[in-house]
C-alpha positions in Angstrom: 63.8 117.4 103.2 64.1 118.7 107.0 64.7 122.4 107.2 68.2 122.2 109.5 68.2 124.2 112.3 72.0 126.1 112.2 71.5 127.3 115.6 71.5 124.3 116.8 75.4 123.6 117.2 76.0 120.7 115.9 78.9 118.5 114.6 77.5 116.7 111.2 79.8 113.6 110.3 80.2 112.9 106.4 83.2 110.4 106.1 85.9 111.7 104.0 84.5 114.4 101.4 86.4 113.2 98.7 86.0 109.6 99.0 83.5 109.5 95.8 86.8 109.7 93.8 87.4 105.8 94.5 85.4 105.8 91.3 87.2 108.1 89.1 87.7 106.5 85.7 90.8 108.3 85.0 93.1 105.4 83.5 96.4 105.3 84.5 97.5 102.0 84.0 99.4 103.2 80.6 101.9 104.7 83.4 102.0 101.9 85.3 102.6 99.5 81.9 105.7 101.6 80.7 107.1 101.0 83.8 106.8 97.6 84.1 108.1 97.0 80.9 111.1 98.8 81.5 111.8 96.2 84.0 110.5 97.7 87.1 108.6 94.6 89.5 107.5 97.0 92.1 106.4 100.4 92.1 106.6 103.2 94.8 104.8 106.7 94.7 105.7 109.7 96.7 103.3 112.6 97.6 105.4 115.7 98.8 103.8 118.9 100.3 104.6 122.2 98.7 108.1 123.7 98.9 110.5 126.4 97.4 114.1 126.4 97.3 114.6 129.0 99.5 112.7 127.9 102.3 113.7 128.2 105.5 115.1 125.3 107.4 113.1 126.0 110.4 110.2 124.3 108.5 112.2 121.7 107.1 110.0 121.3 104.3 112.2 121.9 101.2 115.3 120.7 102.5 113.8 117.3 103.9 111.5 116.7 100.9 115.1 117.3 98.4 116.8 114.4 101.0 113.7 112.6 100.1 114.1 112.8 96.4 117.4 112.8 95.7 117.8 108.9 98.0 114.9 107.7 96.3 116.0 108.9 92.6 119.2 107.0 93.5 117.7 104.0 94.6 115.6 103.9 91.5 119.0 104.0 89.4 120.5 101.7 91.1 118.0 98.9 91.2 116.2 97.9 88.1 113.4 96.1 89.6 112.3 99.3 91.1 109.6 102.4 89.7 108.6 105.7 91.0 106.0 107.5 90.5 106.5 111.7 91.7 103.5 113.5 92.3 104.4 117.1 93.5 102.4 119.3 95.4 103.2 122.0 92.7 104.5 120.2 89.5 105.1 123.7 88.3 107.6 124.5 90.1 108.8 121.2 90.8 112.0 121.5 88.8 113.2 124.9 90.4 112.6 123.8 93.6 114.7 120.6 93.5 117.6 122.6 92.4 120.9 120.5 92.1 119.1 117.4 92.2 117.7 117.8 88.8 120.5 116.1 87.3 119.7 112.5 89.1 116.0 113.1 88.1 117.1 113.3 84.5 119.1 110.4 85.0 116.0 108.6 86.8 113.4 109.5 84.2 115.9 108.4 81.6 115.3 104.8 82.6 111.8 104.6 81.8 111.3 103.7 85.5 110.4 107.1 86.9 107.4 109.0 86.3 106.3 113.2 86.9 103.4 114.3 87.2 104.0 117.6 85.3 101.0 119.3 85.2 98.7 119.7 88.3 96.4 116.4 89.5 94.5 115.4 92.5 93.4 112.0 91.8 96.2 110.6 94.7 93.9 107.3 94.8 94.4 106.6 91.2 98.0 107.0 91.4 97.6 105.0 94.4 96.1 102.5 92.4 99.1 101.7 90.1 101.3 101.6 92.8 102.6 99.5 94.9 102.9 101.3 98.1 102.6 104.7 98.1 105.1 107.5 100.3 103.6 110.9 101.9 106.4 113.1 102.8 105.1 115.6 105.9 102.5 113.5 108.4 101.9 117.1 109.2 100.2 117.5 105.9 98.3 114.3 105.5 95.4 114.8 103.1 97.7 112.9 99.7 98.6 109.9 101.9 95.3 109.0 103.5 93.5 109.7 99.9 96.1 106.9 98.8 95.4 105.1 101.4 91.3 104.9 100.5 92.3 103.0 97.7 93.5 100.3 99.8 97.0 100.3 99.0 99.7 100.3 101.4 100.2 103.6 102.5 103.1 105.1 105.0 103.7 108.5 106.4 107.3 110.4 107.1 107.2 112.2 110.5 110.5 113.5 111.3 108.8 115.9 114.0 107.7 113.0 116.0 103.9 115.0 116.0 102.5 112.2 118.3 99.4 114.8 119.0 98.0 114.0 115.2 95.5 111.5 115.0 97.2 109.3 112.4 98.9 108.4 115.2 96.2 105.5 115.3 98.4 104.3 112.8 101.2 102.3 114.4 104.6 103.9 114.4 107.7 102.0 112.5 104.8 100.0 110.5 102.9 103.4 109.1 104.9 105.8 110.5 108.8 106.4 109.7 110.7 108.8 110.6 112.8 109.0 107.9 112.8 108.0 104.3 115.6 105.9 105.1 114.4 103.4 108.1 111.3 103.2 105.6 113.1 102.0 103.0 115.2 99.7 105.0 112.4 98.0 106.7 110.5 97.4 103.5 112.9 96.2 101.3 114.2 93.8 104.3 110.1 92.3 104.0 108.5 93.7 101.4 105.6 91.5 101.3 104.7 91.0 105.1 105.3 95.1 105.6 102.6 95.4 103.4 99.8 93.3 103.9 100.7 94.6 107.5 100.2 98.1 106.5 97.1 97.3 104.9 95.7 95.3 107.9 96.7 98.6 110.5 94.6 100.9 108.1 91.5 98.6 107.6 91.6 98.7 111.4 91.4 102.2 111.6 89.9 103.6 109.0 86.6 104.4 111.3 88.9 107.2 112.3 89.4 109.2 109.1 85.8 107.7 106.9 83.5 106.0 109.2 80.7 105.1 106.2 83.5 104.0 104.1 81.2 103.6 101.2 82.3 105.9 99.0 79.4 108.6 99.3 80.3 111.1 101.9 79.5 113.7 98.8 76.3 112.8 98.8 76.0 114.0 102.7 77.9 117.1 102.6 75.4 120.4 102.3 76.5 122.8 99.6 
C-alpha cells in the first residue's frame, strides 16, 4: 500500500461509512409478522432525535417530537390496518420523556400494532426493512432517515424549521420533505402507493449526494 501523504490536504470520499450494514443479518421480520397478524396492512416507522421533558421550547425538540407521537399513537388506534414501529433516540428514557402521553402508548402497544424499541439499536436499515415507509422527526438531525433510506424504502423527513441550507434539500420538498407530521400523513394516506414509489424514485436520483459508490463498502475505504 501507498504511504498517504497527510500534508497533502486532501478531501478522501468513502460513501456513507455505515452503508456495510445493508448486510446485517439481524432478523426482524418476527416484529414485522406480529404486526401483521394483528391486522395491520401497512407499516410506518418513526426515528426521533434525543429529547427530555424539560427541554426548552426554543429547540423544539421535545415538544414537537411528543406532537409527533402522541398523532401517530392515535392514528394507530384508530385505524386497524395500520402499524408502528418507535425507535427512540434514547429508549431509556423514552417513557419519562413522553410524559402524559404514556397512556395512548399503552393503549397503542396494547393492540399488538405498535412496536418499542426498548433497549438501544442502530440497525435503522433493518427496521427500515420491515417497514413500509419510514418517518425521521428533525431534518436537522438526519443520520436515522437517510440510513433508512439506504435500504431502499420510502423514506421522508419533518422540517418544521424550513432549513433549506441542508443538503437533503436535494430531496424534493412536500414529496420528502414535510413540514409537519400532519401534511405528511395527509398526503400519504390520500395516495399511498404513488407517494411512495415517488419517494423511492426522488432518492434513487439523488443518492450520489449522500453515497456516491453505493455498493455497500465505503468501510472498506475508510482509514482507521
Amino acid at each position: 500500500q501507498k504511504k498517504i501523504d497527510f500534508n497533502n490536504r486532501l478531501l478522501i470520499c468513502s460513501g456513507y461509512p455505515l452503508d456495510y450494514r445493508y448486510y446485517e443479518t439481524n432478523n426482524f421480520d418476527y416484529i414485522k409478522n406480529k404486526i401483521n397478524n394483528s391486522g395491520a396492512t401497512k407499516i410506518i416507522s418513526y426515528f426521533d432525535v434525543n429529547f427530555h421533558k424539560g427541554d426548552s421550547e426554543r429547540w423544539a425538540s421535545g415538544k414537537v417530537i411528543r406532537s409527533d407521537y402522541k398523532f401517530l399513537l392515535k392514528k394507530v388506534i384508530e385505524n386497524k390496518w395500520l402499524g408502528l414501529i418507535i425507535k427512540p433516540k434514547n429508549p431509556l428514557n423514552f417513557q419519562s420523556s413522553i410524559g402524559p402521553i404514556n397512556d395512548l402508548l399503552k393503549k397503542a402497544l396494547d393492540t399488538n400494532r405498535c412496536y418499542l424499541f426498548s433497549k438501544p439499536h442502530n440497525l435503522n436499515m433493518e427496521i427500515s426493512k420491515i417497514s413500509d415507509l419510514s418517518i425521521h422527526s428533525v431534518l436537522r438531525a438526519g443520520t436515522s432517515g437517510i440510513e433508512a433510506a439506504l435500504f431502499k424504502k420510502p423514506t421522508f423527513f419533518l422540517d418544521r424549521d424550513n432549513w433549506k441550507e441542508s443538503d437533503l434539500y436535494v430531496l424534493q420538498k412536500d414529496k420528502v420533505i414535510f413540514n409537519s407530521i400532519e401534511s405528511l400523513w395527509e398526503k400519504i394516506v390520500g395516495d399511498w402507493d404513488n407517494i411512495l414509489n415517488e419517494n423511492i424514485s426522488i432518492w434513487k436520483k439523488n443518492f450520489k449526494y449522500f453515497n456516491n459508490y453505493n455498493d455497500n463498502k465505503s468501510n472498506e475505504r475508510v482509514i482507521y
